[in-house]
mmCIF file as Biopython writes it, N, C-alpha, C and O atoms, coordinates in Angstrom:
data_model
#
loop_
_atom_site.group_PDB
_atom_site.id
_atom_site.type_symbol
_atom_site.label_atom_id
_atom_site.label_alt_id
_atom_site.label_comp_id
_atom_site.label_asym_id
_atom_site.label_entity_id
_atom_site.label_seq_id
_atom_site.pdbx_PDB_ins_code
_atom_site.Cartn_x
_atom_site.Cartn_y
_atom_site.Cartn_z
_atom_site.occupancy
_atom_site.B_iso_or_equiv
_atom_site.auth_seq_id
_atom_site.auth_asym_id
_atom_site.pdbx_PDB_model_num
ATOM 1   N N  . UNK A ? 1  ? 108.633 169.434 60.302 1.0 0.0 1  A 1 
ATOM 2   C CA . UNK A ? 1  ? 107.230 169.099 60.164 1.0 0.0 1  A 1 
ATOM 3   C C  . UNK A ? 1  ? 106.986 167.595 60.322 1.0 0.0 1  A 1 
ATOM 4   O O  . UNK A ? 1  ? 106.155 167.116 61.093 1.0 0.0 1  A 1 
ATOM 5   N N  . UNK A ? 2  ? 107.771 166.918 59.536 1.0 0.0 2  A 1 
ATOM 6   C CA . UNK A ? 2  ? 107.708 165.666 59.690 1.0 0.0 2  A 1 
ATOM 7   C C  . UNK A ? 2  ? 107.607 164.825 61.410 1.0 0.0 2  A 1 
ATOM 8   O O  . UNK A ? 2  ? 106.819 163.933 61.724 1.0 0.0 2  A 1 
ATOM 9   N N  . UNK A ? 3  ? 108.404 165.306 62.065 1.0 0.0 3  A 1 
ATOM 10  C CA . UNK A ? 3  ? 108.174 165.045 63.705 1.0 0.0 3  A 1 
ATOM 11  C C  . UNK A ? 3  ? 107.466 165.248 63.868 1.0 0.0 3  A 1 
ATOM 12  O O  . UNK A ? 3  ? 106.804 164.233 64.081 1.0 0.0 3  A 1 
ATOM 13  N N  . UNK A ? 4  ? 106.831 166.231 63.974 1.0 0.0 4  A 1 
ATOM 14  C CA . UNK A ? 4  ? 105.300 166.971 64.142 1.0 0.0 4  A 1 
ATOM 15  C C  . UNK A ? 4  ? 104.118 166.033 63.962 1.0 0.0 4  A 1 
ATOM 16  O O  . UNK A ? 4  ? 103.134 165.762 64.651 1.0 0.0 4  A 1 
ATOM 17  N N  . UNK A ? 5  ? 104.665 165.564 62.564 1.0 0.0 5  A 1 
ATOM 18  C CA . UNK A ? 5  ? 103.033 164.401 61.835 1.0 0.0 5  A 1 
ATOM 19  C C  . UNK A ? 5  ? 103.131 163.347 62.932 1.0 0.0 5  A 1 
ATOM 20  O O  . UNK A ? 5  ? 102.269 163.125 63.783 1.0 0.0 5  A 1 
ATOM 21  N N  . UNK A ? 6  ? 104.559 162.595 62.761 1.0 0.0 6  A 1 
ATOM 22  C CA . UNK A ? 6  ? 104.365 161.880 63.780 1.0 0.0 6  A 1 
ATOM 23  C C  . UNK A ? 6  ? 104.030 161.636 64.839 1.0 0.0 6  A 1 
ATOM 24  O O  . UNK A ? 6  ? 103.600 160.554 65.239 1.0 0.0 6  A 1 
ATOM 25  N N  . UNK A ? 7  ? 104.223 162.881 65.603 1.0 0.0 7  A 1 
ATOM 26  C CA . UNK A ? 7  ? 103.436 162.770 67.090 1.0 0.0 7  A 1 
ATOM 27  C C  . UNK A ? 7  ? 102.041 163.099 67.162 1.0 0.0 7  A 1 
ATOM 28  O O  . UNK A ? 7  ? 101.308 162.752 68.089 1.0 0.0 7  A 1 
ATOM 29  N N  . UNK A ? 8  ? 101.605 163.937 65.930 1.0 0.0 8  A 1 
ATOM 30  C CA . UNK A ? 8  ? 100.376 164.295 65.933 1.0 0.0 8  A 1 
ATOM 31  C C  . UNK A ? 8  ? 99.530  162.791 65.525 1.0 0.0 8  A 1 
ATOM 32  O O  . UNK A ? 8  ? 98.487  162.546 66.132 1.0 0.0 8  A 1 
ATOM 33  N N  . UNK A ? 9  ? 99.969  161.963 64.628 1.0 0.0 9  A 1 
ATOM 34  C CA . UNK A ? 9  ? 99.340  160.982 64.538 1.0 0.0 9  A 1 
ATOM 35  C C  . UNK A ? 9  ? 99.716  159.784 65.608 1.0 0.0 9  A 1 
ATOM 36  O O  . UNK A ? 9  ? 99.046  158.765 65.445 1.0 0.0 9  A 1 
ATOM 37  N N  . UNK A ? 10 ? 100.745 159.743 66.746 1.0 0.0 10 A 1 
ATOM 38  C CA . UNK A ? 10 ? 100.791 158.804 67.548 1.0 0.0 10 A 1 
ATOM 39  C C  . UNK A ? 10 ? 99.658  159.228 68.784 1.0 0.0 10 A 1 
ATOM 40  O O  . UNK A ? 10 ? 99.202  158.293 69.441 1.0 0.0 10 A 1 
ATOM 41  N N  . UNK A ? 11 ? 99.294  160.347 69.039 1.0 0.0 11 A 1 
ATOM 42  C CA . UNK A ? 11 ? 98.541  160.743 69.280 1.0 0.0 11 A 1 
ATOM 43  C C  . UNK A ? 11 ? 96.408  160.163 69.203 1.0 0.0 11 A 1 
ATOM 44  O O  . UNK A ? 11 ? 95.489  159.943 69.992 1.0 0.0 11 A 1 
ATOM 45  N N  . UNK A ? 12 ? 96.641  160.176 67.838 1.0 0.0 12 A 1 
ATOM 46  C CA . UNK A ? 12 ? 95.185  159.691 67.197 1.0 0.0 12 A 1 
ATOM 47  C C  . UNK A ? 12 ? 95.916  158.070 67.155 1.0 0.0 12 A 1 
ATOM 48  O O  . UNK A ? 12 ? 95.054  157.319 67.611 1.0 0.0 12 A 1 
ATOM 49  N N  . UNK A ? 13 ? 96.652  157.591 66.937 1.0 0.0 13 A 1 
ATOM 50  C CA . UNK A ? 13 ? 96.839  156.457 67.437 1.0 0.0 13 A 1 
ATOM 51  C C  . UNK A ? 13 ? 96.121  155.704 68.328 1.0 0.0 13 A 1 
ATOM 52  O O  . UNK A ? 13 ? 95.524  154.657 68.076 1.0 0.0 13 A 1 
ATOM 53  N N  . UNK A ? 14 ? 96.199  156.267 69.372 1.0 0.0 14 A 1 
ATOM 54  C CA . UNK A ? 14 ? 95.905  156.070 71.014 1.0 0.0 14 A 1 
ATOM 55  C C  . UNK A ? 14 ? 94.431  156.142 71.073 1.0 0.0 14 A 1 
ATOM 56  O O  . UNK A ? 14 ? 93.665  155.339 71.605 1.0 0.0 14 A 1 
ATOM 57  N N  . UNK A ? 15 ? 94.205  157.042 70.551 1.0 0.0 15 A 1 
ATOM 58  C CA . UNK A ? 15 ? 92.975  157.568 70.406 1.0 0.0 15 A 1 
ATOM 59  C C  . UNK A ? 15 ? 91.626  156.413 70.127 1.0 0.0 15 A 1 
ATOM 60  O O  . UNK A ? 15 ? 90.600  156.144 70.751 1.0 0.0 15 A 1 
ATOM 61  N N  . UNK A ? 16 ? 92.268  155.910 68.816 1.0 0.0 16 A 1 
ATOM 62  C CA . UNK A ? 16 ? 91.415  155.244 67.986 1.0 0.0 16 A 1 
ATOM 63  C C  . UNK A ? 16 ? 91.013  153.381 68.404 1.0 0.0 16 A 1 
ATOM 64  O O  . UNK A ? 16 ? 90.108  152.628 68.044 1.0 0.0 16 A 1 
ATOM 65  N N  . UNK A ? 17 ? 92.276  153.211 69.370 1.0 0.0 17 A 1 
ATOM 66  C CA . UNK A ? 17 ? 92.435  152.108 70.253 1.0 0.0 17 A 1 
ATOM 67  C C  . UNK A ? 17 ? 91.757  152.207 71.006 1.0 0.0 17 A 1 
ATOM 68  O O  . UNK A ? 17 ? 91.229  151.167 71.400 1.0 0.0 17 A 1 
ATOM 69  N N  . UNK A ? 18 ? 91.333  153.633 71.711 1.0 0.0 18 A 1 
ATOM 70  C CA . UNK A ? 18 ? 90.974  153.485 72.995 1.0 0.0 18 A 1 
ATOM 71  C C  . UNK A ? 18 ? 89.631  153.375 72.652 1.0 0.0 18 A 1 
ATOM 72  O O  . UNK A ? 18 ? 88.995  152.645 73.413 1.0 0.0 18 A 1 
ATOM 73  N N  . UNK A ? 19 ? 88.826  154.021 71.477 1.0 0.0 19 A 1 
ATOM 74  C CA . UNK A ? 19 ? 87.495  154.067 71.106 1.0 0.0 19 A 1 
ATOM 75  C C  . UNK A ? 19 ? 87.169  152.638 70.507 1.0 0.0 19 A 1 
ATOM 76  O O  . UNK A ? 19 ? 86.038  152.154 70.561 1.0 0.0 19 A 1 
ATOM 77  N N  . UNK A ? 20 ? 88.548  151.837 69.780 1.0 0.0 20 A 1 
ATOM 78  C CA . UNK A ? 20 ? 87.916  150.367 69.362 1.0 0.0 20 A 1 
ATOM 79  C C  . UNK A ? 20 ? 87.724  149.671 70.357 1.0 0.0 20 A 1 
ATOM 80  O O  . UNK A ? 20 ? 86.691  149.007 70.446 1.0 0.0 20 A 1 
ATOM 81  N N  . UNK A ? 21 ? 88.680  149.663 71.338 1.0 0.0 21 A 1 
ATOM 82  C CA . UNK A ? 21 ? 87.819  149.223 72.879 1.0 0.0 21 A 1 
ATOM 83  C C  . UNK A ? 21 ? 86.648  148.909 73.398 1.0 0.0 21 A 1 
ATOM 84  O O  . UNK A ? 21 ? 86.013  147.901 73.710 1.0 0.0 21 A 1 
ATOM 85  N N  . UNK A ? 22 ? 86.489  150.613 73.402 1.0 0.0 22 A 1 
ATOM 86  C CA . UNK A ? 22 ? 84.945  150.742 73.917 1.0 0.0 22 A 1 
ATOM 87  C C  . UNK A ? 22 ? 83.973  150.348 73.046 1.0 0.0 22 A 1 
ATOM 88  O O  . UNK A ? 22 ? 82.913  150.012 73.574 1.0 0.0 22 A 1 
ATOM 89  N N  . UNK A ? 23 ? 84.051  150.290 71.698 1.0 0.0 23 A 1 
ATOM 90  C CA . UNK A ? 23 ? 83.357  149.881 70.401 1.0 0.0 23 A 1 
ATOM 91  C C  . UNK A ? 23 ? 83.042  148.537 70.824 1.0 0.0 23 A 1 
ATOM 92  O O  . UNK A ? 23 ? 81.866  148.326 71.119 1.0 0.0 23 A 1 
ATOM 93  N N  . UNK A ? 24 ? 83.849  147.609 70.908 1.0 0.0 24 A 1 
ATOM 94  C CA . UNK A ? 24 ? 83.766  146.527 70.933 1.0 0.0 24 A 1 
ATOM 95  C C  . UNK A ? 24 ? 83.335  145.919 72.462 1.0 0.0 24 A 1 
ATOM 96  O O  . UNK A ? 24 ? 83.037  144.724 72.465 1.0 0.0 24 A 1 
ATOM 97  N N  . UNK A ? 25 ? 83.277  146.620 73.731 1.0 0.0 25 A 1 
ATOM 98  C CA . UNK A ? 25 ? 83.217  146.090 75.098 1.0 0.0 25 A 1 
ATOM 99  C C  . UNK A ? 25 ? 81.472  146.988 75.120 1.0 0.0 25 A 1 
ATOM 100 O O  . UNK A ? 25 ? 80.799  147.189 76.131 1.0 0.0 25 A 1 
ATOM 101 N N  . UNK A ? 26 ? 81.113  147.382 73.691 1.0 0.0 26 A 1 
ATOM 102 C CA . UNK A ? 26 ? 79.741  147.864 73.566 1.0 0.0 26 A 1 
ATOM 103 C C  . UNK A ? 26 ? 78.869  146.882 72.663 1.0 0.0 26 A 1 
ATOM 104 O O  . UNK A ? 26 ? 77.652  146.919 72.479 1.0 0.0 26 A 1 
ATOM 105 N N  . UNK A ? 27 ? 79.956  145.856 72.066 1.0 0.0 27 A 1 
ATOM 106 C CA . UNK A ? 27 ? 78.886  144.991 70.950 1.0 0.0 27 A 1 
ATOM 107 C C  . UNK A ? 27 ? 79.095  145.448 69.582 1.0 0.0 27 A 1 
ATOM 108 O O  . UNK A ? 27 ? 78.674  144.891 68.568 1.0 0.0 27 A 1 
ATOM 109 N N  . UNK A ? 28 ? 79.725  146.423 69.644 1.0 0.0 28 A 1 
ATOM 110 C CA . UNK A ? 28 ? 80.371  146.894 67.762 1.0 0.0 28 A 1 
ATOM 111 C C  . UNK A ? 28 ? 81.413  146.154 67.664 1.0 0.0 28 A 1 
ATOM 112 O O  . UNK A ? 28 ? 82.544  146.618 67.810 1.0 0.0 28 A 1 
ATOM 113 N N  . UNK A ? 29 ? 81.168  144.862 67.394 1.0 0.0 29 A 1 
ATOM 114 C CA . UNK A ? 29 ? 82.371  144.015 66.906 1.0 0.0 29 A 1 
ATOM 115 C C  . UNK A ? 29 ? 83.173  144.679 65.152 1.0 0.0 29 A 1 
ATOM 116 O O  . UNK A ? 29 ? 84.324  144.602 64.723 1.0 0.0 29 A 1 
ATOM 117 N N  . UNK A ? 30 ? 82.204  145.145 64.702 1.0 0.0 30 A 1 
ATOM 118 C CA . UNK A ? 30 ? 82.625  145.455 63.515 1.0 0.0 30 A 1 
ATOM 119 C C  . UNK A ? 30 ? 83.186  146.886 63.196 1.0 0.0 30 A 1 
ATOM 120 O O  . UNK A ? 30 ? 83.988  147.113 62.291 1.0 0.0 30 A 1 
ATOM 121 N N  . UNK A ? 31 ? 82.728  147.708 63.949 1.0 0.0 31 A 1 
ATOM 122 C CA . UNK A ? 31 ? 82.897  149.136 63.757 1.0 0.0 31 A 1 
ATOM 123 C C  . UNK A ? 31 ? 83.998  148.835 64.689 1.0 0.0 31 A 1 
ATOM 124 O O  . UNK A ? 31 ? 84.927  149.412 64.123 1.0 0.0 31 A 1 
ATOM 125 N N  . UNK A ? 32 ? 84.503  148.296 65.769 1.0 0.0 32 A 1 
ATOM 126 C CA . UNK A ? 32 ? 86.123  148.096 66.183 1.0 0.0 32 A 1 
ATOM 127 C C  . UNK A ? 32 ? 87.038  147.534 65.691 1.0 0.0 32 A 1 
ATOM 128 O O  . UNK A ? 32 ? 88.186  147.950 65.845 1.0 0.0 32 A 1 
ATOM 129 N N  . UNK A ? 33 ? 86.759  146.482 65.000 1.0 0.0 33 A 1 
ATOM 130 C CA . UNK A ? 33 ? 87.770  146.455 64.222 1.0 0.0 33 A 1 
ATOM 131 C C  . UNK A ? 33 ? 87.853  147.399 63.019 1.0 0.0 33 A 1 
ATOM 132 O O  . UNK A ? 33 ? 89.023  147.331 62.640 1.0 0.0 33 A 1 
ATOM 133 N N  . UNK A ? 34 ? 87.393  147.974 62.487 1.0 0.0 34 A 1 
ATOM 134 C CA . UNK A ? 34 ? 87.400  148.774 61.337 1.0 0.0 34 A 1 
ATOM 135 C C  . UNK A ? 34 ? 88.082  150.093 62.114 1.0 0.0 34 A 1 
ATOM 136 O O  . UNK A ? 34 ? 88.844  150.841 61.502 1.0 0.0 34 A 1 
ATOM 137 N N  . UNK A ? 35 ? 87.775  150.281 63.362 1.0 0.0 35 A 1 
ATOM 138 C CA . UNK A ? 35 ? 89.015  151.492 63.960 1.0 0.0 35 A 1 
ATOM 139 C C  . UNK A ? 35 ? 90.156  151.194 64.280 1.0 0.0 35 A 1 
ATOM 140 O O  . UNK A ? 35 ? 91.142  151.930 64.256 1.0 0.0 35 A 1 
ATOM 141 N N  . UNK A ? 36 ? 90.073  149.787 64.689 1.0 0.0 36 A 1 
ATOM 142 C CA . UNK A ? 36 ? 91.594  148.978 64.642 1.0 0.0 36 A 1 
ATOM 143 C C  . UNK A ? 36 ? 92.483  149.062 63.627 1.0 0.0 36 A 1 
ATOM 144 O O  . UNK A ? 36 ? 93.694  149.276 63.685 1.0 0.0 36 A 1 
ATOM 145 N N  . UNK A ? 37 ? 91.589  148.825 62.434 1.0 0.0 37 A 1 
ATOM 146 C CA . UNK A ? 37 ? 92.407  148.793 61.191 1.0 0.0 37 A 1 
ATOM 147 C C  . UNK A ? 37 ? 92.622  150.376 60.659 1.0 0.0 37 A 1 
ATOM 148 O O  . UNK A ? 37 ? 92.984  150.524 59.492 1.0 0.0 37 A 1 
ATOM 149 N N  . UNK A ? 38 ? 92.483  151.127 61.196 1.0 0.0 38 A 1 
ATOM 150 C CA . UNK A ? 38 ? 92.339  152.653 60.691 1.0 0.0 38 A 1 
ATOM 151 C C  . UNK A ? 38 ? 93.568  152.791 61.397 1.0 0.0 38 A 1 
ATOM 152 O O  . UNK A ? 38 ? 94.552  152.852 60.660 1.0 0.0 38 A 1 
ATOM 153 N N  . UNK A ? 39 ? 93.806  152.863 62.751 1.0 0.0 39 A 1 
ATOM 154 C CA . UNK A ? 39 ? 94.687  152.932 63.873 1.0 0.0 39 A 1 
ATOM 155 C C  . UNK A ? 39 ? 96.144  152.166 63.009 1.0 0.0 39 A 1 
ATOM 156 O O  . UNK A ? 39 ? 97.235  152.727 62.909 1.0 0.0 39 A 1 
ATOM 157 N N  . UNK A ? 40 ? 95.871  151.025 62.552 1.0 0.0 40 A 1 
ATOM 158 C CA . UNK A ? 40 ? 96.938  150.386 62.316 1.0 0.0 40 A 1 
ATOM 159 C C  . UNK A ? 40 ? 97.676  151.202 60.699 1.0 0.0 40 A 1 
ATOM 160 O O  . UNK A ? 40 ? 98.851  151.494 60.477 1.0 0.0 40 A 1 
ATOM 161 N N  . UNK A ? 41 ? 96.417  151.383 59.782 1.0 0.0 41 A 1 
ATOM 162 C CA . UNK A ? 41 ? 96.948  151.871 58.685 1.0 0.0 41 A 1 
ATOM 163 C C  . UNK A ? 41 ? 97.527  153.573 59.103 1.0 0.0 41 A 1 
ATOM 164 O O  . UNK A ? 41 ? 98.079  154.089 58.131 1.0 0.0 41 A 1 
ATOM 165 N N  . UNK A ? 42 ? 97.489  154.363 60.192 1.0 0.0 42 A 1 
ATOM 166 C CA . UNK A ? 42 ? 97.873  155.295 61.145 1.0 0.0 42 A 1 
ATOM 167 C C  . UNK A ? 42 ? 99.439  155.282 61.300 1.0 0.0 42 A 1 
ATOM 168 O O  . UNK A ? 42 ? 100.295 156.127 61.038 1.0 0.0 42 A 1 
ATOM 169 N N  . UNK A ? 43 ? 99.496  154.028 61.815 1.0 0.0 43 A 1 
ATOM 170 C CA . UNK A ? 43 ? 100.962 153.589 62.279 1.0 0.0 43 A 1 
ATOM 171 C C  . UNK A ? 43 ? 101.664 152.840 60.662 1.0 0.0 43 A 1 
ATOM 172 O O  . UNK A ? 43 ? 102.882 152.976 60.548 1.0 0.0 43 A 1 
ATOM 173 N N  . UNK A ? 44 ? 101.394 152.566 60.232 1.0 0.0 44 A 1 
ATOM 174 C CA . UNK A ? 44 ? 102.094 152.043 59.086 1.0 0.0 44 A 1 
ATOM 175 C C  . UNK A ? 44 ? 102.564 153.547 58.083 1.0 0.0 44 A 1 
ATOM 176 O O  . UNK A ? 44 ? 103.477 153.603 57.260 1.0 0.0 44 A 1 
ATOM 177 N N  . UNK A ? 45 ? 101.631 154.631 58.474 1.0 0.0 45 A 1 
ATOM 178 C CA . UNK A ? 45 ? 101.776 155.874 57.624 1.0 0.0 45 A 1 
ATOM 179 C C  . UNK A ? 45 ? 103.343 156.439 58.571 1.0 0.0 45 A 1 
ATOM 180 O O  . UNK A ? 45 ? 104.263 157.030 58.005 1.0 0.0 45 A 1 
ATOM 181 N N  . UNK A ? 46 ? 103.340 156.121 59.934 1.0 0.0 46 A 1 
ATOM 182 C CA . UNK A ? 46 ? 104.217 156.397 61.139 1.0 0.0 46 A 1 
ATOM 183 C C  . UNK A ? 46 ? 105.778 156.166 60.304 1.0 0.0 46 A 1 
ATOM 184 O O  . UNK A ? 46 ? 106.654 156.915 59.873 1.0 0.0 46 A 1 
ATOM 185 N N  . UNK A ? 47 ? 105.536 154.613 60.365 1.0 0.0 47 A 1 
ATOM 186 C CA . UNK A ? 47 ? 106.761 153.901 59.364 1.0 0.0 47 A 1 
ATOM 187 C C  . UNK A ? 47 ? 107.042 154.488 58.183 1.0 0.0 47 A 1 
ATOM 188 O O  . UNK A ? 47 ? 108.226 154.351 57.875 1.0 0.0 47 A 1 
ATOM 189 N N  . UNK A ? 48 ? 106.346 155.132 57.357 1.0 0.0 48 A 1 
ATOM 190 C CA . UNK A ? 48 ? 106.942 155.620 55.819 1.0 0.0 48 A 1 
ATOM 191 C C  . UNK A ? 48 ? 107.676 156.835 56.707 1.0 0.0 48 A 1 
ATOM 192 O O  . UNK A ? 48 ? 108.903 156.931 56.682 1.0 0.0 48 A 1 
ATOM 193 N N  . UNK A ? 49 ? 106.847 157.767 57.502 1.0 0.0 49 A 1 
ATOM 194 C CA . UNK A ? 49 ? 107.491 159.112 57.794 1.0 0.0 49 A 1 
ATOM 195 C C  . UNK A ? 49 ? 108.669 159.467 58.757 1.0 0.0 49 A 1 
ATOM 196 O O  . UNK A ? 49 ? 109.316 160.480 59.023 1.0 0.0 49 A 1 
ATOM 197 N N  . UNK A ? 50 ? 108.640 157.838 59.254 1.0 0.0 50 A 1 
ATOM 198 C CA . UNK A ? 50 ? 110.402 157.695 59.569 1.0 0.0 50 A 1 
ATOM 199 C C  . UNK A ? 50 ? 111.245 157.667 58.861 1.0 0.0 50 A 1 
ATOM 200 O O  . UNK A ? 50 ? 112.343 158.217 58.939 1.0 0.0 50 A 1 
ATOM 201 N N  . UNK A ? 51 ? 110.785 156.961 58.019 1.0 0.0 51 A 1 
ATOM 202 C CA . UNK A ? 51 ? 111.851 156.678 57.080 1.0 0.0 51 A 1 
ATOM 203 C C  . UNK A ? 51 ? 111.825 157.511 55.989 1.0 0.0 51 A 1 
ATOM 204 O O  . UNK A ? 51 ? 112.613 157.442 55.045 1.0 0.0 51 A 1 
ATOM 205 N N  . UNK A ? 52 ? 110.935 158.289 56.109 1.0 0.0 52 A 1 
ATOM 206 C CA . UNK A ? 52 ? 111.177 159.779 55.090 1.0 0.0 52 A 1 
ATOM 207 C C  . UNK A ? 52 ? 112.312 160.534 55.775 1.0 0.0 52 A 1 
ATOM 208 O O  . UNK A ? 52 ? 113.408 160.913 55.362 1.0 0.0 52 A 1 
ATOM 209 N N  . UNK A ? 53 ? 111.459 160.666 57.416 1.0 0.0 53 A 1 
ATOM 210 C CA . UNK A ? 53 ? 113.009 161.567 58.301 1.0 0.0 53 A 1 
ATOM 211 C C  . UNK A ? 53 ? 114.079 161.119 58.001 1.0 0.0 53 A 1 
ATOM 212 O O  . UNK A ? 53 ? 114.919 161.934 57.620 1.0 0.0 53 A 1 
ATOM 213 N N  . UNK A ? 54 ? 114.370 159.983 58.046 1.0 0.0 54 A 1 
ATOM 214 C CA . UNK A ? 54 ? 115.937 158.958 58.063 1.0 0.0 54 A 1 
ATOM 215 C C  . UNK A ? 54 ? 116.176 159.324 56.771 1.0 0.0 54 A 1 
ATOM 216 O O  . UNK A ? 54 ? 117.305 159.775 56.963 1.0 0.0 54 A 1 
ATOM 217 N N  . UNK A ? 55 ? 115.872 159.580 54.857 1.0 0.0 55 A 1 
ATOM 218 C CA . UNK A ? 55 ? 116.396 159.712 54.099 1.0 0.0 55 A 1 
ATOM 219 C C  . UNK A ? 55 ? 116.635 161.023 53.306 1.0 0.0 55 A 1 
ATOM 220 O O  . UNK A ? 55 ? 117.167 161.242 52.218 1.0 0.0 55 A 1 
ATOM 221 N N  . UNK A ? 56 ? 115.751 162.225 54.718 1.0 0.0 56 A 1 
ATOM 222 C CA . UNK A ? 56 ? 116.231 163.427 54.696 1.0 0.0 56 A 1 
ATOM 223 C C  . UNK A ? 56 ? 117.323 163.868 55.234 1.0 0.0 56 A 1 
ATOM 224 O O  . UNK A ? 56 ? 118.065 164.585 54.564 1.0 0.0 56 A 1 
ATOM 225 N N  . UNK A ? 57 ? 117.664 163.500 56.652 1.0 0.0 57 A 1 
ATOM 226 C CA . UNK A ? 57 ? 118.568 163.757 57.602 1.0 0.0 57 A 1 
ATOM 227 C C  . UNK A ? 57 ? 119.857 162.908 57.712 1.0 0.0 57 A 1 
ATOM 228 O O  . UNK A ? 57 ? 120.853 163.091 58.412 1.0 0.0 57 A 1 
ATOM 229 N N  . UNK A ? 58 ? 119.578 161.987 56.878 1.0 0.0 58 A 1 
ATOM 230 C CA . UNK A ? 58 ? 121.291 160.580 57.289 1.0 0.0 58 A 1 
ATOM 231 C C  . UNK A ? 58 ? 121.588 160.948 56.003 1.0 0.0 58 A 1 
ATOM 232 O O  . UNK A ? 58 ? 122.741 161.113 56.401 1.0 0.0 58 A 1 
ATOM 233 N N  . UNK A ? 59 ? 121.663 161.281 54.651 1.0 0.0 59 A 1 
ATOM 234 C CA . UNK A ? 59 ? 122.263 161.118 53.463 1.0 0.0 59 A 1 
ATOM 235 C C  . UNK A ? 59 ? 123.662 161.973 53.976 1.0 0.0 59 A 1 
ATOM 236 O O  . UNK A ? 59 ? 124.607 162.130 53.203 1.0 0.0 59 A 1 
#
């Protein structure tokens, strides 16, 4: 399952970049970064659930 989250959220990753983009190349300076920072707290969730995999599977 854990692989799973991960790709499912590298996924919305991409996603959320591609919409702060357009957010911002629209004049939502603020509502893009606030998807930036969603995107990023996304990928930082990425990092715990590696390293959940890594202290399920290497012990």
């Amino acid at each position: 399952m854990i692989e799973h989250w991960i790709e499912h959220n590298e996924s919305h990753i991409q996603s959320l970049r591609e919409w702060a983009q357009k957010a911002k190349k629209d004049g939502f300076l603020g509502a893009s970064e606030d998807i930036l920072e969603a995107a990023n707290k996304i990928e930082e969730a990425n990092k715990n659930l590696n390293h959940a995999k890594e202290e399920l599977f290497h012990q």
